[in-house]
N, C-alpha and C positions, 0 to 999 in steps of 0.2 A: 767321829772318833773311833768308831768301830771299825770302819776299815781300815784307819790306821793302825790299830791291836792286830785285826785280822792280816795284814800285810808284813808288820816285827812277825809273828807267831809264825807264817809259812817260810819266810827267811831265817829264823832261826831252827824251824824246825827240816829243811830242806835236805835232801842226801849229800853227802859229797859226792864231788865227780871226780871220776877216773879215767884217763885219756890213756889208753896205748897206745906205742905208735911200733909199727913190724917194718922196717929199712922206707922204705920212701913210697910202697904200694898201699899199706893199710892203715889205717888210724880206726881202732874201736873206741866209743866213747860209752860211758855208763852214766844214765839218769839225763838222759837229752830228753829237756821239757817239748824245745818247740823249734823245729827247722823254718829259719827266716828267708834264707833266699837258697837256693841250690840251682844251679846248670857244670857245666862241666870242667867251666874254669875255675869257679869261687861257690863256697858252701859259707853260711852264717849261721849260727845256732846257738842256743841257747842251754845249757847243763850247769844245773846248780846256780850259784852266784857269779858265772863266766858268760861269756858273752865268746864264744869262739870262730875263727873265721880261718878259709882254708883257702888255698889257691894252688893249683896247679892245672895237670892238661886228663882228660877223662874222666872226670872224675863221676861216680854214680854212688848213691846212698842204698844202704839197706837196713833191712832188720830194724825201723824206726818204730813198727809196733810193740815194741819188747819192751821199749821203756829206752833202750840204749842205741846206739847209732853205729854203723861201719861204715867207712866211705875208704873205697876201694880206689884206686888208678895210681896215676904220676902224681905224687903230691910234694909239692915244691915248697912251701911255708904256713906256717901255722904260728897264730896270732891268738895270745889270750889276754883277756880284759876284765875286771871287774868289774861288775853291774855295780850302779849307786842304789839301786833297788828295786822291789817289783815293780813300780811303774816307770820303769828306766827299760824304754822301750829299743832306742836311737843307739848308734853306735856315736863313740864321743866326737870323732873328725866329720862323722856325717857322709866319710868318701870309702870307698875300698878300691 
């Protein structure tokens, strides 16, 4: 029961996230928990109650120790999702 309470309490209590995005080269993100997968095609990540995923061609991450995230290159689509919760680990289709 307790990490049920302790799981509502970090979801309630979470930061909101804030995605910029600067023409098609940058996307900074604010309160990126946890980078899932990253190469240069597709980025997955995790910020706030999102579940965010990136695709295009160069792409490269930085500044992930700050708390927040920049991913720099050609960036072609960006995908947001809602987590069903902290232990909503999987993306929903399971495919990217």
């Amino acid at each position: 029961m307790f990490e049920k309470l302790s799981g509502r309490a970090d979801e309630l209590l979470s930061p909101v996230s804030g995605i910029h995005i600067e023409s098609n080269r940058e996307l900074v993100v604010e309160n990126c928990r946890r980078i899932e997968e990253c190469d240069e095609v597709f980025m997955q990540f995790i910020s706030g109650h999102l579940r965010v995923q990136v695709w295009g061609s160069g792409l490269r991450a930085y500044d992930h120790c700050t708390g927040g995230l920049v991913i720099r290159g050609r960036i072609e689509r960006v995908e947001l999702a809602e987590r069903g919760g902290r232990h909503d680990e999987r993306p929903a289709s399971g495919k990217h």
